[in-house]
N, C-alpha and C positions, 0 to 999 in steps of 0.2 A: 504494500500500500504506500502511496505517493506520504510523503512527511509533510505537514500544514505548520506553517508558524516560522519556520527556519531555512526553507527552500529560497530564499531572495540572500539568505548568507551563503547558502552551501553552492552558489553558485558564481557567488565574486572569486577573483583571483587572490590565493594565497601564497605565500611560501611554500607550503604544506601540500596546495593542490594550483600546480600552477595551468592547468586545463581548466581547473572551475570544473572537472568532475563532478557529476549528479555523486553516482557512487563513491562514497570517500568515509574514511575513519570517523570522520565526525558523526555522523550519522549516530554510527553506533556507539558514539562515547557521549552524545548529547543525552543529558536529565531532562528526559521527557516528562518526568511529574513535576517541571518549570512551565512546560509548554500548554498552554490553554488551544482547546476545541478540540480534544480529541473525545471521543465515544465508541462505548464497545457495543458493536451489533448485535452480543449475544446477552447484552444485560439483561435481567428480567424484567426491570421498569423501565421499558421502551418506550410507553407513552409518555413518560415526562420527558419526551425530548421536544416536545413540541412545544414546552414551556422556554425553551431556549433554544431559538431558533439560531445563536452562533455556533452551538456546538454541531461539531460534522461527525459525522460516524464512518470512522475509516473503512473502506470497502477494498475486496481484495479484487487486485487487478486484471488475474490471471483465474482464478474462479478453482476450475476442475480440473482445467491444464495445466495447474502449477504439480511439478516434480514431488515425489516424495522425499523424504529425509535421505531415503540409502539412493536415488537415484541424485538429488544433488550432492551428492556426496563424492560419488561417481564420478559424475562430468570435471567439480570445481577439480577432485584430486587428477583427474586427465592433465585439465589445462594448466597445471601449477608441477604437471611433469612434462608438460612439451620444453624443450630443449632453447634456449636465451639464444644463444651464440647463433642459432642457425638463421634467427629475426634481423641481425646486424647487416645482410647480404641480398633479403628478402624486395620483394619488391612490396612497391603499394598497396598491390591489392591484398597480397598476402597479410602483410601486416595491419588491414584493415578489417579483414577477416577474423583476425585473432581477435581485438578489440569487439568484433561484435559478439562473438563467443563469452568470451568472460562479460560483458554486459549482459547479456542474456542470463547468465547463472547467477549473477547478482541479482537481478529482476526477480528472479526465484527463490534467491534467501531473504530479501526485504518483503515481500508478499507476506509472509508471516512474522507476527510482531506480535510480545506480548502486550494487551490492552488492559485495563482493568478501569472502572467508573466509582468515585465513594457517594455517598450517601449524607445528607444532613437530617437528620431527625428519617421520616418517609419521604423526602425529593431527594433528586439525582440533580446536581448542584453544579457539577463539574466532573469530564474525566480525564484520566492522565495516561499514560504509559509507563509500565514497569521498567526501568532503565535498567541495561546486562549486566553493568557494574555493581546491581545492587543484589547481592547473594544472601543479604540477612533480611531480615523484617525492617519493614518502615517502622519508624518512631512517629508522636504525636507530634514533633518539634519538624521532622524532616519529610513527615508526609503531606501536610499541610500544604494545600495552596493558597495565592492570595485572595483568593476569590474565600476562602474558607476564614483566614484574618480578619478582613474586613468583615463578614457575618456574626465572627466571634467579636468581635470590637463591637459593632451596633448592640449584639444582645447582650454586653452585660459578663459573656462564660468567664471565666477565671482559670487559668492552667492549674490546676491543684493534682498533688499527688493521691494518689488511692489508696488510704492505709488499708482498707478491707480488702479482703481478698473475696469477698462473698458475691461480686456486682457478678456475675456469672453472665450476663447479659452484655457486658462490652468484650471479656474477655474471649468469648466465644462464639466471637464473629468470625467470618470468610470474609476475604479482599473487598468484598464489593460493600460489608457491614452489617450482613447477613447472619443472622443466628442460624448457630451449625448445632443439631440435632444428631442422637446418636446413629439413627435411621438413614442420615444423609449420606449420599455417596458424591466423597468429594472425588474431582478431578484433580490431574497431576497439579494444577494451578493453583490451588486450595479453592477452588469453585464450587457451588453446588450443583447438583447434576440438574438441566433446565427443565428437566421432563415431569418436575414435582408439580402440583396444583400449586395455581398461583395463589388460591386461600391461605396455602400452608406458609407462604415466603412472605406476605404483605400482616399478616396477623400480628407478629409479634414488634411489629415497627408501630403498630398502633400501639400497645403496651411500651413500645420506649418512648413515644411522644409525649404521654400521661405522667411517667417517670422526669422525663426533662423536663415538662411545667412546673412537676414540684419543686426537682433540684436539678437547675440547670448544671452541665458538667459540658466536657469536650465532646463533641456529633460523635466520633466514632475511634477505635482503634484497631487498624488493619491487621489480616490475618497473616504472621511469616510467609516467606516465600517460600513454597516446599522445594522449589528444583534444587541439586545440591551444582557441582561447578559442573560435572562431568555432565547429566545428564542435561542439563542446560545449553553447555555448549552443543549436546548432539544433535538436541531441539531447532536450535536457532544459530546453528554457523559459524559466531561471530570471526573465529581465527582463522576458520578457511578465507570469510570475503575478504579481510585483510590483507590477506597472503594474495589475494585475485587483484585486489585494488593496487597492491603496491606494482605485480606484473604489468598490469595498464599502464602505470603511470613509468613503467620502463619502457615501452610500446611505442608508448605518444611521444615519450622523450626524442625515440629513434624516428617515429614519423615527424617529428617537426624537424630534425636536421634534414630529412633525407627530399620535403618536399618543398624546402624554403630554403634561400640561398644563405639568409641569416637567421640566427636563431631570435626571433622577435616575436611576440602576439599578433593577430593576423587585424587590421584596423581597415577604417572604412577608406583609407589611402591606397590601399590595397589592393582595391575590387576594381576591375575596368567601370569603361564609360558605360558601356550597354547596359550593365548591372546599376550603376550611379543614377542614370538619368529618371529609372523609373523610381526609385528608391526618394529622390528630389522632387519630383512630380509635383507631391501636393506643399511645398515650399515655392515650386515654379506658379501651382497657380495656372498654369498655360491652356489656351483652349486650341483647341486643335482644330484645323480645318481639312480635311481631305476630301482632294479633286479627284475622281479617278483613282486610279491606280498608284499615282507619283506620287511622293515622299508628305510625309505632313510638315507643314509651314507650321512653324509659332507665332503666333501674333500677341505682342504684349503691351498693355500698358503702364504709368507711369509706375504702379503702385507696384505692382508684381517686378519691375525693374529695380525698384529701389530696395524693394525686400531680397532680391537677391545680389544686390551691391554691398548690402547691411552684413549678409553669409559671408562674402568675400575678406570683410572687414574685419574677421572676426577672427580667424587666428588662420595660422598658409596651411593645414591642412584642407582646410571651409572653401579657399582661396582658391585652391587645387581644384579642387571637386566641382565648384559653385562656375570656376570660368571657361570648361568647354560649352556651359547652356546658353552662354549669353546672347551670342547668333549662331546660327544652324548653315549658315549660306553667306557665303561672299562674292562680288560683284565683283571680275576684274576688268578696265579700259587700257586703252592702248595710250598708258601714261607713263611715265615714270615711278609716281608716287604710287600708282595703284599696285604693280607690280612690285617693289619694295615691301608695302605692306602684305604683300601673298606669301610673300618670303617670310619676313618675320612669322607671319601668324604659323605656315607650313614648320620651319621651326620650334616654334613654343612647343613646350611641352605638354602643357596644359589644353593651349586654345586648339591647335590643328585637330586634336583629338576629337572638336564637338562641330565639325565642318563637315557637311553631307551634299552641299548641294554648290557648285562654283557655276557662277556665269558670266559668260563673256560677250560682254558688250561691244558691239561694230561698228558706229554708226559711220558716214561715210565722210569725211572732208575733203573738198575740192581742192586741186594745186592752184590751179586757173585761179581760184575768186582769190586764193594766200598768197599769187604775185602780182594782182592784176587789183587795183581799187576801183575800176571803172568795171569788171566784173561782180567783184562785193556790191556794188549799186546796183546794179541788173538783179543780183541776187537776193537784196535788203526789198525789192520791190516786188519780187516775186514772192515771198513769202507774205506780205504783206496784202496783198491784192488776193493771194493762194488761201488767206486762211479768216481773213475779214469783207470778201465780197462774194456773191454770189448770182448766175444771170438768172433774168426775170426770164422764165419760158413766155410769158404773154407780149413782156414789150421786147424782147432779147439787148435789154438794157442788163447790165452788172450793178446790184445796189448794195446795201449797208447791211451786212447780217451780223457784227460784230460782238454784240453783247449788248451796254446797256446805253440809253439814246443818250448821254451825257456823254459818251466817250469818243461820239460819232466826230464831233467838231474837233477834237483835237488828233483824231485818226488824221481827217482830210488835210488839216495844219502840217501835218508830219511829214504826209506825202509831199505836199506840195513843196517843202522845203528840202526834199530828198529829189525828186524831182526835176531842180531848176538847175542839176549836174547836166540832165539832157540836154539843155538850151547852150553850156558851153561848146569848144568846137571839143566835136565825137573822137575823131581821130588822134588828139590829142589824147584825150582820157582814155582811150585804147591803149595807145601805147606808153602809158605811165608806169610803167617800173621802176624809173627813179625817180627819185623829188626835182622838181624842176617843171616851170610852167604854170600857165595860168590855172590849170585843171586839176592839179595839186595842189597849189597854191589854197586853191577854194574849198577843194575838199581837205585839208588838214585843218582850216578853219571850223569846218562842221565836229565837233567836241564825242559828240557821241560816236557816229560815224567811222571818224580817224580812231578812236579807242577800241570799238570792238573791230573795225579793221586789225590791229597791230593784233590782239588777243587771238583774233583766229587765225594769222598768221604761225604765228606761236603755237598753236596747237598742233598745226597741221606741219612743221618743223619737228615736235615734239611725236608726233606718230611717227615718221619717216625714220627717226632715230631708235625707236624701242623695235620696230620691225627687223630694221636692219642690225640689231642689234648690235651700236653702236653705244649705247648705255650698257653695262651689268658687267664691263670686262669681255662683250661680244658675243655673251648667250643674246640668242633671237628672243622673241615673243612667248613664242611656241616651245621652247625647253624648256624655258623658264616655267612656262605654266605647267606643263606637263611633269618636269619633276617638283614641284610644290603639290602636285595632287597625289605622286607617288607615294608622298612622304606622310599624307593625312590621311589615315586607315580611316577613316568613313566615307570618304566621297564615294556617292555611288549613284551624281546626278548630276551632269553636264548640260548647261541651257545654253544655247548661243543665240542672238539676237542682234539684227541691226537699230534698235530702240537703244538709247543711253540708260534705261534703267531709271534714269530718273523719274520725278514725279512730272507728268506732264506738265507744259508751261501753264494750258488754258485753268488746269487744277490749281499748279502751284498760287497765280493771282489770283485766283476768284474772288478773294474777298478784298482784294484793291481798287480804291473807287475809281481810280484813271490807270488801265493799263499800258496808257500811250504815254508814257516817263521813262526816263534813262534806264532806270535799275530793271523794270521789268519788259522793256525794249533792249537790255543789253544781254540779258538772260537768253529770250527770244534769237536773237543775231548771230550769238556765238553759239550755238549747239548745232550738232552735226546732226547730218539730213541720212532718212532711213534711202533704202538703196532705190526705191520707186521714185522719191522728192528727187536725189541726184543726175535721174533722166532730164531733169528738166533745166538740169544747170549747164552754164555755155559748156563745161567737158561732155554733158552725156553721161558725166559718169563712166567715164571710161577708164579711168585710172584707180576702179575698185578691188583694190589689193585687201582687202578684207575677206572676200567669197574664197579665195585663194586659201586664206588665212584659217576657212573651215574645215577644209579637207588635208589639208597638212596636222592640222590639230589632232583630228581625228585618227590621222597614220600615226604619226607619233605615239600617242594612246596603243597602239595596238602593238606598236614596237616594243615599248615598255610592260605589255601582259599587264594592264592595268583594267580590271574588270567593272565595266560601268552596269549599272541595274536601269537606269532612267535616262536617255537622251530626246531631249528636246529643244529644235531649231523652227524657229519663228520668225522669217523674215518677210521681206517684201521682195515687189521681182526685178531683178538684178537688170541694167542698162542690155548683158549679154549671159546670157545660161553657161557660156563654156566651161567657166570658173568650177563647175561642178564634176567635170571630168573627172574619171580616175583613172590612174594610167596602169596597164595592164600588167606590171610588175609590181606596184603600188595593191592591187586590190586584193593578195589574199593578206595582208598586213591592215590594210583596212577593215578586211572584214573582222579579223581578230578583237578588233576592239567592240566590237560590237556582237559576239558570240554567246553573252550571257544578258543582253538586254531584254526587262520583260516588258518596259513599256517603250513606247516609240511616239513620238508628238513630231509633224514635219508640214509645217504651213506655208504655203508663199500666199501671202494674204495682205490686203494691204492694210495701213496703221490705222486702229481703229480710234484713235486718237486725234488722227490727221483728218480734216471735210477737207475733200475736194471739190469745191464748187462747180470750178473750172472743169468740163469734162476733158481729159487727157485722151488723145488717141496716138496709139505707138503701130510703127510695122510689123508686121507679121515675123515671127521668131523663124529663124533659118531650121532647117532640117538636124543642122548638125549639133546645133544648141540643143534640142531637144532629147537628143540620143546621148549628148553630155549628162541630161538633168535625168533619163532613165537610168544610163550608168550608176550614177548616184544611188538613184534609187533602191535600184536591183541589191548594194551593198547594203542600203540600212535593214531592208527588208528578210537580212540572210540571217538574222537569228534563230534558233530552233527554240530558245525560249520566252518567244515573245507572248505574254496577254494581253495586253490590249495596245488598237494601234488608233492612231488619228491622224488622216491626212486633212490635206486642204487644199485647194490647188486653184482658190477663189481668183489670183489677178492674172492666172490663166486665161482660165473662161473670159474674164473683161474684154481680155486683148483676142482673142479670138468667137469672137460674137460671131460673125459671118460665118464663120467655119470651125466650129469646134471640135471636128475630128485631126484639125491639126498639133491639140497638145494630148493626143490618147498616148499614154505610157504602159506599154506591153507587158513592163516587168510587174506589175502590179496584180497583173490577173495569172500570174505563171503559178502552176502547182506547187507548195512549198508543203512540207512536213508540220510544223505549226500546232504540236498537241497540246499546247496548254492555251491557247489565243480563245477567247471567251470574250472579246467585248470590241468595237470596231465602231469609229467613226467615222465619213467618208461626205465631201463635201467637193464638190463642182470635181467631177472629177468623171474622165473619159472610160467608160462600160464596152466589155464586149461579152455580148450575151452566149454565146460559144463556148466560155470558157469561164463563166460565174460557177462552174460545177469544183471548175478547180480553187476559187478565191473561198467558195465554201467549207467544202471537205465534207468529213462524216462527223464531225466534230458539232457541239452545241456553238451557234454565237450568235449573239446579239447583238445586234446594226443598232446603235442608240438613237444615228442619226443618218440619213441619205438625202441630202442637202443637191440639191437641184444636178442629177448624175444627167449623163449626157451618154446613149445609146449610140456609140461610133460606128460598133457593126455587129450585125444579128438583127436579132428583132426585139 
């Protein structure tokens, strides 16, 4: 039976027991008649326990299946003959084994324990446990509990010695306070045998209550303990579990050097992240969002942020534990700064640990508008005109859709002072590369203008240098990243995107009462254009070394055996599809990195952030563009573990309205193996109904969504 009262001691670390062993000497060396709430199941006044509802009545754990005396006998003397020295050599499990063997036989000899319950006047008041140490009879002095003091305190009793010998009624009681009858058959316990009428055990307690009104004296005096040493120990074990306890604790000795590199207590420093994070959970506070299949996002606010800066703060183990939660995902751009910080973090010890999710943001910057000002103006107008007018279908006039009617006046102010660059001579502000002239001149005077000119100069300098990895000691982009994710054991989610990542412009002002001022016009100016906006810039967008920048990433990845679970690309559609190429030496190394992918997200769609008022119309994509963008394809597609997929192929379909069997990609509908794929989303995207048998299979799946599909051939 489990011990009540002293199990929160027997389980701290001691000298003594430095496992904090349940099973340990104390046990059996602790005065259990100190200990309050024990009760014996076999008492015969069993209904007064319901007058004291703290006392528990120990129950034995193991019932009918606990061992007899000669079969524990048996086992414990087995195990305390198996052989020390052969443990020294053993392996773990071996030695794991032995420890649950001698626990099991201690389970067997703590199941029985001697109980006994005393009596005050007719109630059962308290019971105790007969401690091993105690070979003789309790005394009135050392049997007493304090539950029993204090009742003699309130009444008045008085400790007096008994000159008479005649009280024949205290003297010849049984353990429990029980007057013993010649008739009675006592148990080895000094018990009496339960099976008497309960008239005959409760009668004579009413005769002592009538005695104690007249003359109060002490409740009771307990009967010797009959067992003598021998027959006690054979009873109840105590030198064999000893002997079991002290082998364990050689056991564990040898298990803690042989499974730790130092011999230390095992602390919550200890445990991985996997184990840490759910363990922090309810400290984290965190709600969780899951889209699909992909990773859950945290999203926190101030309060759950601060509570876990407080953990940080609190001692460097807390620090340790508390700083891989703090974000789950890192954003890298094609900067300097950003890249340094992927480093460090990749480094940390602490932080890379809680990084699952990297992405990498594209957007595109023109060379053209970063040496040309008379470009930046062509450019500063298009965006302006691209994202705050709109044509009227009825008058096929362009009017004001900006936001709110207060801002409208200071829009047309702006333009018009940007503007009045046209009216200088053209061919001059063409050819401005250097400072010098009238067309310069005038524009370095415009404040804003000249400022986010230089700023996006600057940036588009600063990309050209991290590419070419001219920064880092001449690692490129692309090492760089790829060994910073080697080195963080949880990424197992790669986004690429030509979006900055940031919060959208029209978001970020919303609540500014004039968006047409410096700070939120220079914000505006200097941000790079997703790869759809960059068609429209004087390059074309031809000089997009970023789409390059996806398929080398992704080799790399696959060079390094670096297994990703989630890849998702979200972009817009590129000036020229070629960039998607993979070249035919390149593609079983591509495929590599994507061999264990189970979800797949691949959009060319355009920003949904971005109104195009202006309707855009582009030429028809060449042949060979498109056999680049199925190449592509065909590799992400080559996972055997894929569940769920989502294409999109929405600014497709735009650009080929007239003809939409011109962007069908063949690799899509090709038979693949695919046994675990359960969930598929598919969006503006070219059908050939000939061979939906094979995009099916004999597999369950669920089409969530079939977003305006396009019948190229069949029926």
């Amino acid at each position: 039976m489990d011990p009540v009262g002293v199990l929160d001691r027997l389980t701290i670390e001691e000298p003594d027991n430095p496992v904090g062993n349940f099973f340990h000497t104390i046990w059996f060396d602790t005065e259990w008649h100190k200990v309050k709430g024990y009760g014996d199941h076999n008492a015969e006044s069993y209904d007064s326990y319901r007058d004291y509802p703290d006392v528990r009545i120990p129950q034995s754990l193991l019932g009918d299946s606990r061992w007899s005396p000669e079969q524990i006998d048996a086992r414990a003397d087995e195990l305390c003959r198996r052989p020390l020295e052969n443990l020294d050599t053993a392996d773990l499990a071996t030695l794991y084994q032995n420890l649950h063997d001698i626990d099991e036989a201690l389970r067997h000899i703590q199941d029985d324990w001697p109980v006994k319950g005393f009596y005050v006047g007719s109630q059962f008041v308290e019971a105790v446990v007969v401690p091993p140490q105690e070979q003789r009879a309790y005394t009135y002095e050392e049997g007493l509990s304090d539950f029993e003091d204090e009742l003699m305190a309130a009444h008045g009793w008085a400790d007096m010695e008994d000159e008479d010998d005649d009280d024949d009624f205290f003297n010849n009681v049984d353990g429990l306070g029980q007057p013993i009858h010649e008739d009675d058959d006592i148990d080895g316990l000094g018990q009496p045998d339960i099976n008497i009428p309960p008239e005959h055990a409760h009668e004579p307690h009413r005769e002592a209550v009538d005695d104690e009104e007249k003359n109060p004296s002490r409740p009771f005096d307990p009967k010797p303990y009959s067992l003598n040493a021998e027959e006690y120990q054979a009873r109840f074990h105590v030198d064999l579990a000893k002997r079991l306890l002290q082998r364990c604790k050689h056991i564990r000795g040898i298990v803690r050097i042989r499974s730790r590199k130092h011999v230390r207590p095992l602390n919550l420093g200890d445990m991985p992240h996997d184990i840490l994070a759910p363990v922090f959970a309810a400290e984290e506070n965190q709600t969780i969002i899951e889209k699909g299949y992909r990773p859950l996002e945290y999203h926190r606010d101030k309060q759950q942020l601060d509570l876990m800066k407080s953990l940080r703060l609190t001692c460097r183990s807390l620090a340790d534990m508390m700083s891989p939660l703090l974000f789950s995902s890192f954003t890298v751009r094609l900067t300097d700064e950003s890249l340094t910080k992927l480093v460090y973090i990749s480094r940390h010890p602490t932080l890379g640990k809680g990084i699952k999710t990297i992405r990498t943001a594209a957007p595109y910057q023109d060379v053209f508008i970063a040496e040309n000002p008379a470009h930046f103006v062509d450019h500063v107008l298009y965006l302006m005109v691209q994202s705050f007018m709109i044509d009227d279908e009825d008058t096929g006039r362009s009017r004001w859709c900006g936001g709110l009617p207060g801002e409208e006046a200071a829009y047309f102010e702006f333009m018009k002072s940007v503007a009045n660059f046209r009216s200088l001579d053209r061919d001059e502000g063409l050819n401005a590369r250097m400072p010098g002239g009238d067309w310069y001149a005038a524009f370095s005077q415009h404040a804003l203008l000249f400022r986010c000119w230089n700023v996006y100069r600057n940036k588009v300098a600063e990309e050209f240098r991290v590419l070419d990895g001219i920064y880092n000691e001449g690692d490129n982009f692309v090492r760089l990243v790829v060994d910073a994710i080697a080195r963080m054991p949880s990424v197992e989610t790669l986004a690429f995107s030509d979006h900055s990542h940031d919060q959208p412009w029209a978001l970020r002002h919303r609540g500014t009462r004039n968006k047409f001022t410096d700070e939120p016009l220079f914000d505006f100016f200097t941000r790079g254009s997703n790869w759809e906006n960059a068609r429209n810039l004087p390059s074309a967008g031809s000089q997009n070394r970023c789409l390059l920048l996806l398929v080398s990433l992704l080799s790399t990845i696959g060079s390094r055996n670096i297994e990703l679970k989630h890849l998702e690309i979200n972009v817009t559609a590129p000036n020229t599809l070629t960039g998607f190429g993979v070249a035919p030496e390149a593609r079983e190394i591509f495929q590599r990195a994507l061999r264990n992918v189970e979800f797949l997200k691949f959009h060319i769609s355009p920003d949904p952030f971005n109104r195009t008022p202006i309707p855009l119309k582009y030429p028809p994509r060449e042949p060979e563009e498109l056999d680049s963008l199925d190449e592509f394809l065909d590799c992400l597609l080559s996972s055997n573990n894929l569940r769920e997929l989502d294409l999109s192929f929405k600014s497709l379909r735009k650009e080929n309205v007239d003809n939409p069997v011109r962007y069908y990609l063949p690799s899509l509908w090709k038979a693949r193996p695919w046994p675990h794929l359960r969930k598929a989303t598919l969006d503006s995207v070219c059908m050939d109904s000939t061979k939906l048998k094979n995009f099916l299979g004999d597999r369950p799946l669920w089409l969530t969504e079939l977003y305006k599909p396009h019948m190229s051939f069949g029926t």
